[in-house]
C-alpha positions as CSV (number, residue, x, y, z in Angstrom):
1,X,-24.3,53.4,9.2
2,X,-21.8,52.0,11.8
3,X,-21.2,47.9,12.2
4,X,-22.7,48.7,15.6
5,X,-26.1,49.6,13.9
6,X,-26.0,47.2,11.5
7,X,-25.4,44.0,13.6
8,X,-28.1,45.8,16.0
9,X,-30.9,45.7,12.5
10,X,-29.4,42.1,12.1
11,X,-30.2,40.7,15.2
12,X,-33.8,42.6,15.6
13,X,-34.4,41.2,12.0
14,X,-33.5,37.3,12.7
15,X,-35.3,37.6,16.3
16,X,-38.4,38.6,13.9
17,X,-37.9,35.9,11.5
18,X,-37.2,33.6,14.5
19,X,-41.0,35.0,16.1
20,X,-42.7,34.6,12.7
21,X,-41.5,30.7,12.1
22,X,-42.5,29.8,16.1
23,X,-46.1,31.6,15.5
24,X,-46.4,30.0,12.4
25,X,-45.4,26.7,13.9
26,X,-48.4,27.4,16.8
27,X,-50.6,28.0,14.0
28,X,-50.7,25.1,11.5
29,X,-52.7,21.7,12.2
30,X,-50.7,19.6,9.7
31,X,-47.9,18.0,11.4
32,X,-45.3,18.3,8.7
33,X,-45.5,21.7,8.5
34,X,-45.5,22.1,12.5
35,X,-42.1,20.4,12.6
36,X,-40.7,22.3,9.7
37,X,-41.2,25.7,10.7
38,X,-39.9,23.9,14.5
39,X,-36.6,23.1,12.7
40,X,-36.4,26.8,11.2
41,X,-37.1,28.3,14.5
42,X,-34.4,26.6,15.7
43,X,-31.9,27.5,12.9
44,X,-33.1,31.0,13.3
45,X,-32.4,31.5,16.8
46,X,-29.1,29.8,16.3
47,X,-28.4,32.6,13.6
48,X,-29.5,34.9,16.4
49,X,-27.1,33.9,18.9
50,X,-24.1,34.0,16.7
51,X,-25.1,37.8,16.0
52,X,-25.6,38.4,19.6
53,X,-21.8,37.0,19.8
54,X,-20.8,39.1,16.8
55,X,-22.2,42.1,18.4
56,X,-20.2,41.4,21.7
57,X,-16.9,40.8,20.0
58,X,-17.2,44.4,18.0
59,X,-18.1,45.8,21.5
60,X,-15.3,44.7,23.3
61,X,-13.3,45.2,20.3
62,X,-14.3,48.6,19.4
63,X,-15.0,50.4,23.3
64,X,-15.9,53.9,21.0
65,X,-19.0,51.7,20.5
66,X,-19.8,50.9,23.9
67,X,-20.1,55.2,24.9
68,X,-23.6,55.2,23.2
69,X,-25.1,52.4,24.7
């Protein structure tokens, strides 16, 4: 599996975390709970983004990676 695949599964996998902890934070009535999984949302897609920016740097880094896509 190439670093290109892998950051690709990382990025699909925190943008599925990221979905999960906003549903969840749709779902719930009790306000403490709202707000937490509001925070982790947050954090998530802030993991997600520095991914993204991983996943960039190897492309520009690595242009045998960029003939597939």
């Amino acid at each position: 599996m190439t670093v290109q695949t892998q950051l690709q599964q990382a990025i699909a996998s925190a943008q599925s975390v990221q979905a999960s902890l906003t549903q969840f934070s749709l779902e719930t009535e009790n306000q403490d709970a709202k707000q937490l999984f509001e925070n982790l949302a947050t954090q998530q897609k802030n993991i997600t983004t520095l991914l993204e920016g991983r996943y960039q740097q190897v492309l520009q880094e690595e242009p045998q990676f960029n003939q597939s896509n």
